[in-house]
Backbone bond lengths (Angstrom), bond angles and torsions (degrees), N, CA, C in turn:
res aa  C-N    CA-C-N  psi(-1)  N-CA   C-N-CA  omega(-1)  CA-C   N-CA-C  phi
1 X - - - 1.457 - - 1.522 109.77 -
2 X 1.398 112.47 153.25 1.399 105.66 -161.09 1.598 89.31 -106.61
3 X 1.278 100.97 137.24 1.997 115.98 174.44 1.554 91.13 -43.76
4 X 1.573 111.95 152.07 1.645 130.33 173.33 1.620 95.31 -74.43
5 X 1.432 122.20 -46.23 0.906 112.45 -165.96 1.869 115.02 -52.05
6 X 1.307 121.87 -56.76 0.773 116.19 149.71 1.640 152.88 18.54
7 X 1.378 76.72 -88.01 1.291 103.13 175.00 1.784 106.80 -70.58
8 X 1.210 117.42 -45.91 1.702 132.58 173.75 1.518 101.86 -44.70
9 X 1.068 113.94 -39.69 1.910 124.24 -176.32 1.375 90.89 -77.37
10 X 0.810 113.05 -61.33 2.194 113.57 -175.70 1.515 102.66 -46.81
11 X 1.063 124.71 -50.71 1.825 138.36 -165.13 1.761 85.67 -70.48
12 X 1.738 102.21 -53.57 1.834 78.41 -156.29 1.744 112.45 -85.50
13 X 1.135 105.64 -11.03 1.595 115.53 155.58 1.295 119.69 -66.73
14 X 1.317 129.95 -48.61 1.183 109.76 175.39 1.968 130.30 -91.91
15 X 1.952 104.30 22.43 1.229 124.08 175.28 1.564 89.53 -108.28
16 X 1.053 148.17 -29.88 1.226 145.75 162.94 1.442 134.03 -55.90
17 X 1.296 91.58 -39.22 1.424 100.09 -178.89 1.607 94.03 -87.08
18 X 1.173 147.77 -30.20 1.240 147.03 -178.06 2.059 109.11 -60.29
19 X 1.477 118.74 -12.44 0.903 109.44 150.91 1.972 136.62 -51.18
20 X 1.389 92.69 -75.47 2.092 92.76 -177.37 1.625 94.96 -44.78
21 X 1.538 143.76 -24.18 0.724 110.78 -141.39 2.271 90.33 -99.82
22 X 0.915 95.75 -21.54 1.876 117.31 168.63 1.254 101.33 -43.39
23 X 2.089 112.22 -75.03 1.021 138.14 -154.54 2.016 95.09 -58.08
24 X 1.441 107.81 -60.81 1.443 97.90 -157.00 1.582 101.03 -77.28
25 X 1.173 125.08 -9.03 1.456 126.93 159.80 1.353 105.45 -33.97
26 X 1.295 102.02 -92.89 1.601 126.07 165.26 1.087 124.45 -10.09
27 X 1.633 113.97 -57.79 1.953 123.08 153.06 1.188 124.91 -24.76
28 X 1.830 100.01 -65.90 1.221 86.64 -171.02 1.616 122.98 -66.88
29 X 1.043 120.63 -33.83 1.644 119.15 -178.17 1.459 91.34 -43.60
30 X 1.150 105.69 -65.66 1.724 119.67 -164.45 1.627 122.45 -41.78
31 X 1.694 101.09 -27.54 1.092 91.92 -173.29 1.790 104.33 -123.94
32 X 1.444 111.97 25.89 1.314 144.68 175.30 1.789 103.02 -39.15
33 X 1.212 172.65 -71.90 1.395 128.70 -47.20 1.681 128.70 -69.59
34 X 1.318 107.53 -1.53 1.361 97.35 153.31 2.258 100.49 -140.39
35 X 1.333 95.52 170.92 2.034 85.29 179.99 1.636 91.15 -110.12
36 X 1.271 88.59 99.08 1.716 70.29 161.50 1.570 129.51 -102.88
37 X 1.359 162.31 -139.84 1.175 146.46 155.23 1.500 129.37 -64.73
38 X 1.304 114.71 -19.42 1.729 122.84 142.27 0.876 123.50 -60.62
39 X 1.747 125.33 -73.12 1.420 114.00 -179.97 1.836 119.26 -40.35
40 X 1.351 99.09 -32.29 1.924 102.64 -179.53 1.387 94.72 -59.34
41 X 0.889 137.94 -97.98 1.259 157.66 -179.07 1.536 107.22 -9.67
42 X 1.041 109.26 -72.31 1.355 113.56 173.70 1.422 133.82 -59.10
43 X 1.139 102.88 0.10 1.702 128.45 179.40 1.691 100.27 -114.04
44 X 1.243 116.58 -52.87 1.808 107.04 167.68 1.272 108.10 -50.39
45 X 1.567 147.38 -64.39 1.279 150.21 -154.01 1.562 93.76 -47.57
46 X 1.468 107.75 -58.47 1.513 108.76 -170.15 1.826 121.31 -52.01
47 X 1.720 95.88 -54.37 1.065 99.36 158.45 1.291 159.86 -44.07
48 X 1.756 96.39 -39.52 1.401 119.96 161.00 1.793 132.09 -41.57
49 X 1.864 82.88 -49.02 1.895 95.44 -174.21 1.456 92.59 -82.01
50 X 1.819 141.05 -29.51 0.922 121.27 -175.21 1.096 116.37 -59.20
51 X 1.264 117.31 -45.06 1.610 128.71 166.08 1.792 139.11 -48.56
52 X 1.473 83.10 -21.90 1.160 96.35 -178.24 1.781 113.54 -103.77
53 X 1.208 108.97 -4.95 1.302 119.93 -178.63 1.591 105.75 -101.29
54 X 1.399 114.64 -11.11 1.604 116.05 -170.85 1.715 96.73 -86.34
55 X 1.687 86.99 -55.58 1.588 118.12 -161.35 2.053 112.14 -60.92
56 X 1.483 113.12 -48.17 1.376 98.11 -168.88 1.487 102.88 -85.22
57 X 1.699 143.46 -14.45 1.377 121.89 157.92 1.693 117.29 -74.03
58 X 1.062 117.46 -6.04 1.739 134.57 165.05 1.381 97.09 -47.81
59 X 1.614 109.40 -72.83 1.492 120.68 -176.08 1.224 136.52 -70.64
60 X 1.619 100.35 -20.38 1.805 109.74 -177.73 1.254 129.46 -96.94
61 X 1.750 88.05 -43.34 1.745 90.32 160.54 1.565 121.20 -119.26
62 X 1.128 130.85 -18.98 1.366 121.93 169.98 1.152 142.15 -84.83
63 X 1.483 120.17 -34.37 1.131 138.28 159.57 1.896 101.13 -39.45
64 X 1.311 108.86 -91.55 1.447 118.41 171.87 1.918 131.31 -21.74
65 X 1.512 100.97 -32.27 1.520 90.74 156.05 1.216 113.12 -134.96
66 X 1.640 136.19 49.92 1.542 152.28 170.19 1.838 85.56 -73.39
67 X 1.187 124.09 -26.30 1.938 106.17 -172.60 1.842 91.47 -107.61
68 X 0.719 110.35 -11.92 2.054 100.69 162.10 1.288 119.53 -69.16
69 X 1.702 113.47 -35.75 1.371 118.55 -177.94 1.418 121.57 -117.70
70 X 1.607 113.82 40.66 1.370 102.65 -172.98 1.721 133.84 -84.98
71 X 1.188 86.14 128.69 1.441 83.40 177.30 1.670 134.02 -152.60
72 X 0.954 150.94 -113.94 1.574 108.93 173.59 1.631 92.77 -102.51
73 X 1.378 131.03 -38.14 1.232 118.44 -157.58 1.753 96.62 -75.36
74 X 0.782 109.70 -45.93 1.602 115.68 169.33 1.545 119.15 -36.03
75 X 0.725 120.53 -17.07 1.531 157.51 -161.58 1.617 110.41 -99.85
76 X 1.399 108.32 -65.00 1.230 135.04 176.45 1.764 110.04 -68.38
77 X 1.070 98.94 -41.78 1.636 101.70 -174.03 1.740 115.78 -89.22
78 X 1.404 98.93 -17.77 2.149 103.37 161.71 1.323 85.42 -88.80
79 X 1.417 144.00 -61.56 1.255 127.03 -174.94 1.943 117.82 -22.46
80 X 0.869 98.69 -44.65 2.096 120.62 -163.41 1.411 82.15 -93.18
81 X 1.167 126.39 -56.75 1.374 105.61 178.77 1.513 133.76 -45.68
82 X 1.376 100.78 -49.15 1.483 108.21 -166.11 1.673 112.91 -89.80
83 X 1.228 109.30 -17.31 1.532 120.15 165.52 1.842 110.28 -77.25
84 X 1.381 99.42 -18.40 1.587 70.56 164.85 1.435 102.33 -136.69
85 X 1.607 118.62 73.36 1.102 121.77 165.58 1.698 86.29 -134.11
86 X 1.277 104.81 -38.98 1.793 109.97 149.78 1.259 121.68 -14.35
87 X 1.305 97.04 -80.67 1.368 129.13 174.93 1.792 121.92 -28.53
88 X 1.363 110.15 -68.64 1.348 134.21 143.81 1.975 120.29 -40.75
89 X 0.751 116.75 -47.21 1.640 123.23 151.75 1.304 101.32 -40.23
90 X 1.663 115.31 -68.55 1.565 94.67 -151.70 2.037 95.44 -92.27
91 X 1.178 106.60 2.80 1.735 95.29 166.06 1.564 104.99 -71.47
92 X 1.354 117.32 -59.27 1.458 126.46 163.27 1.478 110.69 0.88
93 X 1.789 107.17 -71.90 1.359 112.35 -178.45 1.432 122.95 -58.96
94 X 1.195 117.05 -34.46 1.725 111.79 170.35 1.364 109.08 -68.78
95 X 1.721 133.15 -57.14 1.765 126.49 166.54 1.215 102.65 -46.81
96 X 1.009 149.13 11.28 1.642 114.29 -172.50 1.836 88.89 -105.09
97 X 1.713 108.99 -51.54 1.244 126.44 168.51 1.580 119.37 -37.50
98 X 1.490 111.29 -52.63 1.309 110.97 -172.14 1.861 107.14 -76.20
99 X 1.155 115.81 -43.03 1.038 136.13 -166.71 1.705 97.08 -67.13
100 X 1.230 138.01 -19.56 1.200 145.09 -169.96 1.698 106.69 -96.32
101 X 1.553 94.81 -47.11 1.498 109.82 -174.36 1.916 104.92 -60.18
102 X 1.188 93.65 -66.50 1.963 109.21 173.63 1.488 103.50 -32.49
103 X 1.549 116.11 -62.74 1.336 123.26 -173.14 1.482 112.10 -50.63
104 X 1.662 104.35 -54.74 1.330 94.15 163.95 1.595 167.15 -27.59
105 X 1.811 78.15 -45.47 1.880 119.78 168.98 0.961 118.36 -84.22
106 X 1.216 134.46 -12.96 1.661 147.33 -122.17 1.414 94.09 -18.67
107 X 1.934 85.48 90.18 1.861 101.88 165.65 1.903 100.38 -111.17
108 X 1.644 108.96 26.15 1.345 110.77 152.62 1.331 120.44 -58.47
109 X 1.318 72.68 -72.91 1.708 105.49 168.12 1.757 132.96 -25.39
110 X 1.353 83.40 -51.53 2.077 104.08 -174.16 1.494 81.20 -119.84
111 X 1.165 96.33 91.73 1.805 90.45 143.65 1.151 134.83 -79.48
112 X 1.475 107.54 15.99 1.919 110.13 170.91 1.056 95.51 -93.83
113 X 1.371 140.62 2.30 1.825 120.74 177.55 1.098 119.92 -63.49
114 X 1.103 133.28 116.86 1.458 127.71 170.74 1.861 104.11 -59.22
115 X 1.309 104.03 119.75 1.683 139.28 -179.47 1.653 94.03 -53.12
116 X 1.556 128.35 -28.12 1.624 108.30 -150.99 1.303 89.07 -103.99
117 X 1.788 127.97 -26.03 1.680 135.30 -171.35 1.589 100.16 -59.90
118 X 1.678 123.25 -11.67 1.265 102.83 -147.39 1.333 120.85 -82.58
119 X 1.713 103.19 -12.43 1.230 126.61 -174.11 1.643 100.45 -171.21
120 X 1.483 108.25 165.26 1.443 125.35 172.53 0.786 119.83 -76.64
121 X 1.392 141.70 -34.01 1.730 149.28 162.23 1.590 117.26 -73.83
122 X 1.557 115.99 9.61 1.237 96.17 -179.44 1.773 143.03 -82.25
123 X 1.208 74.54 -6.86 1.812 98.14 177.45 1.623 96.64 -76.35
124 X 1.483 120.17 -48.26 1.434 114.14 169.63 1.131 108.39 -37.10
125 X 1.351 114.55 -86.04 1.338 115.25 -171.54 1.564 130.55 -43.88
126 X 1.108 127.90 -42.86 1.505 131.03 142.36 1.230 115.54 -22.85
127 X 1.433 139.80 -73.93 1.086 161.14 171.31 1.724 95.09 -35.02
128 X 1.264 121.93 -76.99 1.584 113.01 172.46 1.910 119.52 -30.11
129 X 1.584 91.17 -49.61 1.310 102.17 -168.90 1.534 118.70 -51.36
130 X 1.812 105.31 -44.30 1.304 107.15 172.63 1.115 150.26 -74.06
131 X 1.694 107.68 -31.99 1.017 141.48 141.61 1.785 120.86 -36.37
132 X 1.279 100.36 -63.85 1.602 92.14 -171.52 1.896 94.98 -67.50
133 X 1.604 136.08 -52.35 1.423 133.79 -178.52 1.669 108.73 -45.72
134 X 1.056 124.88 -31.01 1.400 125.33 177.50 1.196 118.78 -84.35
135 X 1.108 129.25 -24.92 1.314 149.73 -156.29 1.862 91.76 -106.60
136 X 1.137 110.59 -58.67 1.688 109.17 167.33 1.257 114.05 -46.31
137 X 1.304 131.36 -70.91 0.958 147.77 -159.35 1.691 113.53 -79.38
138 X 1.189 129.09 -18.18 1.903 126.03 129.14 1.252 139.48 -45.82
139 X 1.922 95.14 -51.56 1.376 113.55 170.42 1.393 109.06 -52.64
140 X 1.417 123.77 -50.73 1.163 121.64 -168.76 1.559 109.77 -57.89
141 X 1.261 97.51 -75.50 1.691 100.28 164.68 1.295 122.39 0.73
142 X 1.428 113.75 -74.95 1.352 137.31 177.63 1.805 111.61 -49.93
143 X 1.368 124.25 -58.34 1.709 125.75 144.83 0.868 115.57 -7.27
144 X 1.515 102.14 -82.24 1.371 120.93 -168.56 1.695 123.44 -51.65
145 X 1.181 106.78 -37.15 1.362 108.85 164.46 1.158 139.01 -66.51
146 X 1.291 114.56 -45.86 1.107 138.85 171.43 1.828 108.78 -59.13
147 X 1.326 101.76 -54.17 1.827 111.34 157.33 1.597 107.45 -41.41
148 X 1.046 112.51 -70.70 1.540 107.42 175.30 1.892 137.16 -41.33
149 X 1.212 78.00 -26.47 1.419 99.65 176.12 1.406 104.01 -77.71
150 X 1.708 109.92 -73.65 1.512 115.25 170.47 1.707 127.90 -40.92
151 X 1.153 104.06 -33.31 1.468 101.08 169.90 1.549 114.60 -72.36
152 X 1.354 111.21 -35.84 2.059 117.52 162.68 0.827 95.51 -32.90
153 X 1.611 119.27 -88.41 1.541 130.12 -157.80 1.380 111.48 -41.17
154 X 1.271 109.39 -46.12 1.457 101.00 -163.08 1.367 121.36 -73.49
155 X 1.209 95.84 -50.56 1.897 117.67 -163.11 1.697 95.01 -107.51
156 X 0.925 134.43 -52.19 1.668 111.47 170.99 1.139 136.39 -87.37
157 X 1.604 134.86 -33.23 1.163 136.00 -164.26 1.996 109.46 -70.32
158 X 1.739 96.77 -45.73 1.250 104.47 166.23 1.498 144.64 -52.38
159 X 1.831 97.66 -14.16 1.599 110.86 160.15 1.215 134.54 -92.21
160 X 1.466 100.24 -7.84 1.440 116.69 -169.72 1.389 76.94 -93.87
């Protein structure tokens, strides 16, 4: 059987490394000047593994013994977790909207469309979008630290 600890180094290495891959996600929109059906694309891929590097040690190993080890920081750090997976939920709801609307127009296509003509709610939805990605991406932060900490306590401080 393989030591937890172990495995805890695997989980927090591979939630770590799921950062650059968030951050330059994020870039590219950011540093987009228009999105056309590449830039999307090429900004999900990134996103995807970030997500997927946060999300399947979330489910495989932490989630599953967060009630073996409870205690307040433990507590605190699914707290940060789950508020900004929240968070991401309600960004969800503005991409799904915008991403429907564009498709609609095919303002993939024409990237001279002005993004706000495409509909009346689109500034809403934007507004979700940023909000919930910023709001994820603190929350996480905040996890993550707190994870860092918790993995001290657990798996290093006690060997020293």
């Amino acid at each position: 059987m393989v030591d937890p600890s172990v495995i805890a180094t695997l989980a927090g290495l591979s939630v770590t490394a799921s950062l650059p891959f968030l951050l330059y996600g994020a870039w590219i929109m950011i540093d987009a000047e228009t999105v056309t059906w590449n830039v999307l694309t090429h900004h999900l891929r990134y996103i995807a593994v970030g997500l997927a590097l946060t999300t399947v040690p979330i489910v495989a190993w932490m989630i599953p013994r967060v009630l073996r080890r409870l205690t307040g920081l433990a507590v605190i750090h699914a707290f940060f977790g789950l508020q900004a997976y929240a968070l991401l939920a309600f960004a969800l709801t503005g991409i799904v909207r915008i991403f429907q609307a564009k498709r609609n127009a095919d303002a993939y296509e024409n990237p001279d469309a002005d993004i706000d003509e495409l509909h009346e709610n689109m500034g809403h939805w934007r507004a979700r979008l940023r909000i919930g990605v910023a709001g994820f991406l603190l929350l996480w932060l905040c996890a993550w630290v707190t994870g860092l900490y918790r993995f001290y306590s657990i798996h290093v401080a006690p060997v020293l």
